[in-house]
C-alpha positions as CSV (number, residue, x, y, z in Angstrom):
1,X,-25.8,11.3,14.3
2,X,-23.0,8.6,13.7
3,X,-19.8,8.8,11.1
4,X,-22.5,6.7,8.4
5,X,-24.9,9.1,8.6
6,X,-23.2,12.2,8.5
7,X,-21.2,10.9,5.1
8,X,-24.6,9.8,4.0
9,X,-25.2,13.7,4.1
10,X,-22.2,14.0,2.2
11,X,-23.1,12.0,-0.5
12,X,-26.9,13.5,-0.5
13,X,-25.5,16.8,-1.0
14,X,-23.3,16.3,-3.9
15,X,-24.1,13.1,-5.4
16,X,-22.2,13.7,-8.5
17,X,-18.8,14.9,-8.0
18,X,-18.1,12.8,-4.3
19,X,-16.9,15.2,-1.9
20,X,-13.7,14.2,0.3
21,X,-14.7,12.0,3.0
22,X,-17.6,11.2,1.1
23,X,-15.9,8.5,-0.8
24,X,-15.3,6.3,2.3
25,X,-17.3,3.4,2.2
26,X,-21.1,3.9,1.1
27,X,-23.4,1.4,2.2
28,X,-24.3,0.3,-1.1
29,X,-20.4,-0.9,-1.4
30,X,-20.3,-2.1,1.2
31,X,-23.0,-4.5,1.1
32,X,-21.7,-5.4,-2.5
33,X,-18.1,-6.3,-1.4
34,X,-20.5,-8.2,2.0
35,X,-22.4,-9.9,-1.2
36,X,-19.0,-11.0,-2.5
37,X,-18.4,-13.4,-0.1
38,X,-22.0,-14.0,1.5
39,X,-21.3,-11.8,4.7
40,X,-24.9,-10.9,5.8
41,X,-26.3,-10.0,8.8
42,X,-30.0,-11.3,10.0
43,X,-30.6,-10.2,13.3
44,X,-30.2,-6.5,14.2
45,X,-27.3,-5.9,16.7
46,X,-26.0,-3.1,19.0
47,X,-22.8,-3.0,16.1
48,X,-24.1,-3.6,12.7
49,X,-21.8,-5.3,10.5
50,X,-21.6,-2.2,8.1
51,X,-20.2,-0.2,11.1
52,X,-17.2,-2.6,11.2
53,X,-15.7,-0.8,8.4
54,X,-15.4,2.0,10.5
55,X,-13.9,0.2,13.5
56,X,-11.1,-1.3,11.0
57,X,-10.3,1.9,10.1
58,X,-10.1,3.6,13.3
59,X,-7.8,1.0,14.8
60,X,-5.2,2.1,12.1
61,X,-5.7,5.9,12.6
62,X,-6.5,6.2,16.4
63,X,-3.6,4.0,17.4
64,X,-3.0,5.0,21.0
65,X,-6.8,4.1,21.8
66,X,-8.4,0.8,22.8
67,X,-10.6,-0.9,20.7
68,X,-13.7,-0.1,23.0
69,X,-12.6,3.6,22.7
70,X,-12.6,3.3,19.4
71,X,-16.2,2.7,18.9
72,X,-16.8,5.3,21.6
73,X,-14.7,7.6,19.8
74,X,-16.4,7.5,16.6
75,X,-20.0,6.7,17.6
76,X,-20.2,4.0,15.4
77,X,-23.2,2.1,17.7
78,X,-26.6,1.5,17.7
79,X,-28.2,4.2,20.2
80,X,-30.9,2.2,20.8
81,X,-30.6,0.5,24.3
82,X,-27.3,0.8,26.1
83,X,-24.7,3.5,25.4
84,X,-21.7,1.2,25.3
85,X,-20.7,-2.3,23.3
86,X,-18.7,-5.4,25.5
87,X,-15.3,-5.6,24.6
88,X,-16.3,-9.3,23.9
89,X,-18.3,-8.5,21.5
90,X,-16.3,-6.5,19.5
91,X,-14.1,-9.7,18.8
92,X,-17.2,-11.7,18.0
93,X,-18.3,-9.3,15.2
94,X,-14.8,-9.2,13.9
95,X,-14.6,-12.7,13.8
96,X,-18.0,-12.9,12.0
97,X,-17.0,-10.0,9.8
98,X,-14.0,-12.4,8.6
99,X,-11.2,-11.3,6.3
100,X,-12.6,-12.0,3.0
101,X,-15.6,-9.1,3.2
102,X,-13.0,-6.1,4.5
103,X,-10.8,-7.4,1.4
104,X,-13.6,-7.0,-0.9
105,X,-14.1,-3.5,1.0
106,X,-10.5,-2.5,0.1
107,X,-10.3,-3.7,-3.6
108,X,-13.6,-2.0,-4.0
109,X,-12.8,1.4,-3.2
110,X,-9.4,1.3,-4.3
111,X,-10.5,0.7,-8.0
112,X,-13.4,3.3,-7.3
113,X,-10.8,6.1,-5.6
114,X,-7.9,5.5,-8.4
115,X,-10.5,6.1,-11.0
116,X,-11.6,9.7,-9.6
117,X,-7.7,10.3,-8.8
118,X,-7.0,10.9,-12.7
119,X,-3.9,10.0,-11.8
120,X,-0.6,11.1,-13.9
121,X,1.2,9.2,-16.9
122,X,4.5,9.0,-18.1
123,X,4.7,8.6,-21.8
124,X,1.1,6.9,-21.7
125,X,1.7,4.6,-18.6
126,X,0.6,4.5,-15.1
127,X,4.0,4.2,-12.8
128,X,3.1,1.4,-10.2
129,X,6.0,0.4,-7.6
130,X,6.0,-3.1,-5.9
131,X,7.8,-4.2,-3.1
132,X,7.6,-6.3,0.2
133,X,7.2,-5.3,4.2
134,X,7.2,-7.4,7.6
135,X,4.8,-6.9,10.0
136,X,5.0,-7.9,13.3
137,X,1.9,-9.9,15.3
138,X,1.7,-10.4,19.2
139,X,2.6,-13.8,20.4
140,X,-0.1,-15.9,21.1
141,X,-0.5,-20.1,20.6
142,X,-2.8,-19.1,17.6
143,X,-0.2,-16.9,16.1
144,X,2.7,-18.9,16.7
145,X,1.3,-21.6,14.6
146,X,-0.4,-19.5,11.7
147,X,3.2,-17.4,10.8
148,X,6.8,-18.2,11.3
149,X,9.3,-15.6,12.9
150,X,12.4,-14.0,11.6
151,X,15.8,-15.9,13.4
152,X,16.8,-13.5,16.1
153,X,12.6,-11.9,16.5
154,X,10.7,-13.0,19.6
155,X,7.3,-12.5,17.7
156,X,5.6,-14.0,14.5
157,X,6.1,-11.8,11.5
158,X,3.4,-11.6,8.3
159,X,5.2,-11.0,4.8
160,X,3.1,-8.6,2.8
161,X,3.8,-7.4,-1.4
162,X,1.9,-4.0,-2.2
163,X,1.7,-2.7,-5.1
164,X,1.4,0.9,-5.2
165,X,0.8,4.1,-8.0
166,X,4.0,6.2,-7.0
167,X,2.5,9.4,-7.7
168,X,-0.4,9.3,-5.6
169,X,0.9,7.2,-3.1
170,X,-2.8,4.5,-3.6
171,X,-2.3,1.0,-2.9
172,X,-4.1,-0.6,-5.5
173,X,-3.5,-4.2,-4.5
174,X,-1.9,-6.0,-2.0
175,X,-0.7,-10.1,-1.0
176,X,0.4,-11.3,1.9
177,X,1.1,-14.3,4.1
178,X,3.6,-16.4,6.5
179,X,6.8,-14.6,6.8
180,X,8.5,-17.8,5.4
181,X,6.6,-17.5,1.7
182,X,8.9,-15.7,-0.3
183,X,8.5,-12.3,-1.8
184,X,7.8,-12.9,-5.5
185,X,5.5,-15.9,-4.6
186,X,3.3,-12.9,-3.2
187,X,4.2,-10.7,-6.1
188,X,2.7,-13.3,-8.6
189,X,-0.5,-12.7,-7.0
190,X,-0.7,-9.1,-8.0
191,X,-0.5,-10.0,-11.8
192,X,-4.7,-10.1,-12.2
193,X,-5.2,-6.5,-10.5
194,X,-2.1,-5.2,-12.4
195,X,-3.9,-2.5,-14.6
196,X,-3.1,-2.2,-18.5
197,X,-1.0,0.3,-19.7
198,X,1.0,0.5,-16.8
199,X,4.4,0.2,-16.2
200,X,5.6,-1.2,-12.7
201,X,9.1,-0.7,-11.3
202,X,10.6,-3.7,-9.1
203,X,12.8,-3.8,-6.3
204,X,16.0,-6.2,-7.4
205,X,15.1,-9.5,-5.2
206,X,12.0,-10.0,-7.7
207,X,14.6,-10.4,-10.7
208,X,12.3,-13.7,-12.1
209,X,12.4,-14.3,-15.8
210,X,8.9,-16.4,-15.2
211,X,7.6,-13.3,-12.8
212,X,8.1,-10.8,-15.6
213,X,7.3,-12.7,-18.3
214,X,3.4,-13.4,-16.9
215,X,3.5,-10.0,-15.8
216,X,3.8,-8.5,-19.4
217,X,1.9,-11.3,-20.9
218,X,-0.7,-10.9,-18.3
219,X,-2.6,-7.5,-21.0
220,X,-2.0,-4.7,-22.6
221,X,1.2,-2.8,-22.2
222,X,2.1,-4.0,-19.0
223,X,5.3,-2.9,-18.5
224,X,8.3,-3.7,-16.2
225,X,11.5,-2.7,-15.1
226,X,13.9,-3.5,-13.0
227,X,17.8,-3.0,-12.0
228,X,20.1,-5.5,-13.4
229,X,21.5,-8.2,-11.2
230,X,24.6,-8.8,-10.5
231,X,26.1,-11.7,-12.7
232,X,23.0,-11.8,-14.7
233,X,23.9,-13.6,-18.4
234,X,22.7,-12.3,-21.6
235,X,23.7,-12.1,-25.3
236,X,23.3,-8.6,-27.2
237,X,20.8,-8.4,-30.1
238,X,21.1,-4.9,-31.3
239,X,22.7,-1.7,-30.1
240,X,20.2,1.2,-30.2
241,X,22.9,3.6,-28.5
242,X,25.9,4.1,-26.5
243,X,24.1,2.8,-23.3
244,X,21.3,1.3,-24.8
245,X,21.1,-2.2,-25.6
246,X,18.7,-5.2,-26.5
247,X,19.7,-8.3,-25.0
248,X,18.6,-11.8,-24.9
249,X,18.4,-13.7,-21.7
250,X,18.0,-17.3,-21.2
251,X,15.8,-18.9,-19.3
252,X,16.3,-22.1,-16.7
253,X,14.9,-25.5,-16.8
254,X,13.4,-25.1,-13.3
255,X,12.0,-21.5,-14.4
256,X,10.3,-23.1,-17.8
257,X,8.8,-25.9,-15.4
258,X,7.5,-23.5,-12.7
259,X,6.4,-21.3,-15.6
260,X,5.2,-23.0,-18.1
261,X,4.4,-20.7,-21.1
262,X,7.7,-19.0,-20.2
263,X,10.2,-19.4,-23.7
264,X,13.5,-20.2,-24.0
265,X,15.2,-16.6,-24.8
266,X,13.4,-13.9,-23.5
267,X,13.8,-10.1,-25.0
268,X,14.5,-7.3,-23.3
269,X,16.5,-3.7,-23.3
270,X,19.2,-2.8,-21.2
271,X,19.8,0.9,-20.4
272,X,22.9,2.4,-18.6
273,X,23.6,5.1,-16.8
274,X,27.0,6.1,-14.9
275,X,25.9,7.9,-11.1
276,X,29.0,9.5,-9.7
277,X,31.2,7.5,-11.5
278,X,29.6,3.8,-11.5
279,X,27.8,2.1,-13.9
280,X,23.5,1.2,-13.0
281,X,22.0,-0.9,-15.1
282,X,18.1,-1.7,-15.5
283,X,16.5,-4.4,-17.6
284,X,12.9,-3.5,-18.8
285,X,10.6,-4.5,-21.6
286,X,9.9,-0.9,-22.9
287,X,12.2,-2.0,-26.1
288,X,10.7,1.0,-28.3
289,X,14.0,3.7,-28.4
290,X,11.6,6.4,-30.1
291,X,8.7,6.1,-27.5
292,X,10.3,5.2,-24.5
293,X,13.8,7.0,-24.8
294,X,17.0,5.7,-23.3
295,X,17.7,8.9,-21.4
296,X,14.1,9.0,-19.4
297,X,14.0,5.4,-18.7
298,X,17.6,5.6,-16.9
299,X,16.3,8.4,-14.1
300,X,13.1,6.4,-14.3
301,X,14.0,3.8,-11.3
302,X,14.5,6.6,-8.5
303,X,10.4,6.9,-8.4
304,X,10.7,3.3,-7.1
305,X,11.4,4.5,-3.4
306,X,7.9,6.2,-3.5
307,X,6.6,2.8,-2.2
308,X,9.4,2.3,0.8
309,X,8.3,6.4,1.8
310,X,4.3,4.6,2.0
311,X,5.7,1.5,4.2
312,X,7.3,4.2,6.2
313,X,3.8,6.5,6.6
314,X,1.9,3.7,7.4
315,X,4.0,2.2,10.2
316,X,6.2,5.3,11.3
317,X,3.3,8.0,11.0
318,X,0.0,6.1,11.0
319,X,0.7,3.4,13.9
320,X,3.2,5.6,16.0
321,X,6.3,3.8,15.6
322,X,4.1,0.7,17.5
323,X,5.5,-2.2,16.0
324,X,3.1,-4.5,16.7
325,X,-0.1,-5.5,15.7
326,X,-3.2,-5.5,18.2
327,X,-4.8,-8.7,17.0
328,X,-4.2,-12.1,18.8
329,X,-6.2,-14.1,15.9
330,X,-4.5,-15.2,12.5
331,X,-7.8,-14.2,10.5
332,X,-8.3,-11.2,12.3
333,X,-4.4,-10.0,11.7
334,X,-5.6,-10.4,8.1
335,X,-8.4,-8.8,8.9
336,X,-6.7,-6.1,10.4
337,X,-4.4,-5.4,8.0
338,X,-6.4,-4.8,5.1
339,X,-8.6,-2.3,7.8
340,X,-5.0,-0.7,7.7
341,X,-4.5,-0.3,3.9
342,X,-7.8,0.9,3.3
343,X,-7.4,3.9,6.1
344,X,-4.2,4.6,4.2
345,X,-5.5,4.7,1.1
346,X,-8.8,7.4,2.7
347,X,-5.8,9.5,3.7
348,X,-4.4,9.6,0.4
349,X,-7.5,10.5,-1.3
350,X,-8.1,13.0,0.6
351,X,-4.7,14.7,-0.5
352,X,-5.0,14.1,-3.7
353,X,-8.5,15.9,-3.7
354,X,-6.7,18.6,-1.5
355,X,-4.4,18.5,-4.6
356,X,-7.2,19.5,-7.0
357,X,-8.1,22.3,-4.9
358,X,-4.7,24.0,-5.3
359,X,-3.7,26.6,-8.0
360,X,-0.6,24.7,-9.8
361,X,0.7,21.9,-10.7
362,X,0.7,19.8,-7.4
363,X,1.0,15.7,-7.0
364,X,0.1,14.0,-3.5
365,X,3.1,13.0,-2.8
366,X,4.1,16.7,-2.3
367,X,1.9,17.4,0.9
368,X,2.2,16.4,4.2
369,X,0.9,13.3,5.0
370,X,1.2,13.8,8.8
371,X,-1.0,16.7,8.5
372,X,-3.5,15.5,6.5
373,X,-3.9,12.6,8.4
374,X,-3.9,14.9,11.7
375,X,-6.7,16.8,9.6
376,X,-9.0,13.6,8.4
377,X,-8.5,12.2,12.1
378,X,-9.7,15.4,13.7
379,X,-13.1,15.7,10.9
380,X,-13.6,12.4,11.6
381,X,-13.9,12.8,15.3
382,X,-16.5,16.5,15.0
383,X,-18.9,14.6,12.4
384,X,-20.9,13.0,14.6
385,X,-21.6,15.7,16.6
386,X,-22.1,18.4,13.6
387,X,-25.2,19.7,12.9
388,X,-26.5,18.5,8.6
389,X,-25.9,22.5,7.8
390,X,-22.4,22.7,9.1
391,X,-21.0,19.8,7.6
392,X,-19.9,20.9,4.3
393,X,-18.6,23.9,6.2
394,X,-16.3,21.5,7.5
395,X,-15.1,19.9,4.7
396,X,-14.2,23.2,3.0
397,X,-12.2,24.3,5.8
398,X,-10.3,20.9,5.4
399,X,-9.8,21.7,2.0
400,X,-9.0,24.6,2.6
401,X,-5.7,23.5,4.2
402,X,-4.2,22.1,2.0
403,X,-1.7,25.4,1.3
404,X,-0.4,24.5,4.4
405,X,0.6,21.2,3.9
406,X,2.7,21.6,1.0
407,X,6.2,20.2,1.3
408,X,9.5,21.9,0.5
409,X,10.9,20.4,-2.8
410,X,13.2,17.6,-2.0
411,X,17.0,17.7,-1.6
412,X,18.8,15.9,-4.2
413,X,20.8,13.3,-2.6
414,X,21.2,9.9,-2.2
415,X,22.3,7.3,0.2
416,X,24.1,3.9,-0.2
417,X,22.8,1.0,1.3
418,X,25.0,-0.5,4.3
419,X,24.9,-3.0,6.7
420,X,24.0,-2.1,10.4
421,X,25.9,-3.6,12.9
422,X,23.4,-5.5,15.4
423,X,23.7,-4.5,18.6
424,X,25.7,-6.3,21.4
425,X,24.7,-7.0,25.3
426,X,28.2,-5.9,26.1
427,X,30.8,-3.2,24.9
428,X,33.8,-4.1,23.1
429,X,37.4,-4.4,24.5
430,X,39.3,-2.3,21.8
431,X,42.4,-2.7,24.0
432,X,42.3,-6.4,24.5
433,X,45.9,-7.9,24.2
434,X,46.2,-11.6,22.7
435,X,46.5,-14.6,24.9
436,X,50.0,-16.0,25.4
């Protein structure tokens, strides 16, 4: 019995409320997301195309394994014939897979998983973070001409924009291309899978007038906010409090052409508050004072570094510190790296269902993520071998867990940016006199 089967168990068993690891990928989605982009398969092979999935996702969580081991590992092949798959072929079904059908895959059962989550709000609104990471691809002819590289790198580098819901740690969409296209470029991207009533918190560098304008135009109550850059000009309306502000900023010629339902004047609130003795500043367009008050929306911009603790899971915790990427293939880097956000996104589920299983009042982001990943790598591996009866034994002893990965509470502190010196090939003379 392979992976499929056993979650087809799964899903037999309780087919109303899903059950864990019975929310990976069903057939029936994934042959919708194939129908999306006309993936289909005609002939039956020793790897059907459905089992792909499964590869993608254990290339992210079983690192330090080939590909071929992979497959091995989780008995994802046709038994029928022989008991192994070419290496060759592997690459041939991924490049016949394409990029487009895993996307599908991803946006699919994100929507699906961040509808179960019932995820938290704050006053109303669902707290999405956005922000960019670099990702670094092997060096190959096909590579080199597909993405650029950073000056000083030896490899080519993929820029990639997530957003992500900060409480739950989900990416719910995700943009990305040659290292060269700039960050908010990507970001505009995002603006169709933004949800309503949301409010999403950006990282400084995507300070756009046009950006944030389409973003709240985009539907209902979408919400942004974002610290105030340095020398940015604006005219105050109206004070609403001591550090509480609405302010008018003015839009560029260049910005109006680019964007071109983007006004003159733009509206917007400016709220301060003084952290150890220095002024921050944030710019948002929540400009109601009685339902969004001054004092909530200043402590509001810490939740932001949820999304740099993800980047950090994914390439720290999930890939073993391995820097690299394994594919030699533009599309199948693409490929790849939606295979990754979606076996980040299983783990997460998982805790949050692990979340619902505990007596209190516990978010995701407050359990382990190495240990639950640790945990859905190890069921993952047994399925296949389990007997139909012992399964659900198995889950509930995952669930059952869950105590074990909560986290201690977090130590207030905070720490300033700075600027690493890069390293040198040979150590300074500190002594050195002057030349005569």
């Amino acid at each position: 019995m392979d992976v499929a089967q056993a979650l087809d168990i799964i899903n037999q068993i309780a087919p109303i409320k899903p059950e864990t690891l019975a929310d990976i990928p069903p057939l029936e989605l994934i042959h919708e997301a194939y129908s999306l982009s006309d993936t289909v398969t005609l002939r039956k092979r020793k790897l059907p195309l459905e089992s792909l999935v499964w590869l993608l996702v254990g290339m992210s969580l079983y690192h330090d394994l080939s590909i071929t081991d992979v497959v091995n590992h989780l008995d994802i092949i046709d038994r029928e014939g022989k008991p192994f798959v070419a290496p060759s072929a592997l690459t041939q079904r991924r490049k016949q897979l394409g990029e487009q059908a895993i996307a599908d895959v991803f946006r699919l059962m994100s929507q699906r998983w961040c509808q179960q989550a019932q995820l938290p709000h704050w006053n109303g609104l669902t707290l999405l973070g956005v922000d960019g990471v670099v990702w670094r691809t092997p060096e190959s002819d096909e590579n080199n001409q597909a993405f650029s590289r950073q000056k000083g790198t030896q490899y080519p580098q993929v820029r990639m924009v997530c957003q992500m819901e900060l409480s739950s740690h989900l990416i719910t969409a995700s943009a990305f291309d040659d290292y060269a296209v700039n960050e908010m470029v990507l970001a505009e991207q995002l603006i169709a899978d933004t949800p309503d009533h949301s409010l999403t918190l950006f990282d400084r560098g995507f300070y756009s007038l046009g950006l944030l304008h389409a973003w709240q135009r985009a539907g209902t109550e979408r919400h942004w906010l974002i610290p105030l850059k340095k020398n940015t000009q604006y005219r105050i309306e109206r004070s609403l409090g001591r550090n509480d502000k609405l302010v008018e900023l003015t839009s560029s010629p260049q910005a109006r052409k680019r964007w071109p339902e983007l006004p003159e004047q733009v509206h917007a609130r400016l709220v301060t508050r003084k952290i150890n003795g220095k002024d921050f500043a944030v710019l948002t367009s929540m400009t109601d004072p009685m339902r969004f008050p001054a004092a909530d929306i200043g402590s509001l911009y810490g939740h932001r570094w949820e999304i740099e603790l993800g980047y950090r899971e994914q390439k720290q915790f999930m890939l073993g510190n391995r820097l690299t990427l394994r594919s030699r293939r533009p599309e199948l880097i693409r490929q790849e790296l939606w295979g990754g956000l979606l076996s980040y996104n299983l783990v997460r589920y998982q805790m949050v269902e692990m979340c619902f299983t505990l007596k209190g009042d516990y978010l995701p982001y407050q359990l382990s993520f190495t240990g639950a990943l640790a945990c859905v790598t190890r069921l993952l591996v047994t399925l296949p071998y389990a007997t139909p009866g012992n399964i659900p034994r198995q889950l509930k002893h995952m669930m059952g867990m869950a105590r074990s990965l909560i986290l201690e509470p977090r130590r207030s502190r905070t720490f300033p940016r700075a600027v690493k010196p890069r390293p040198q090939r040979y150590a300074k003379n500190k002594n050195a006199a002057h030349l005569k």
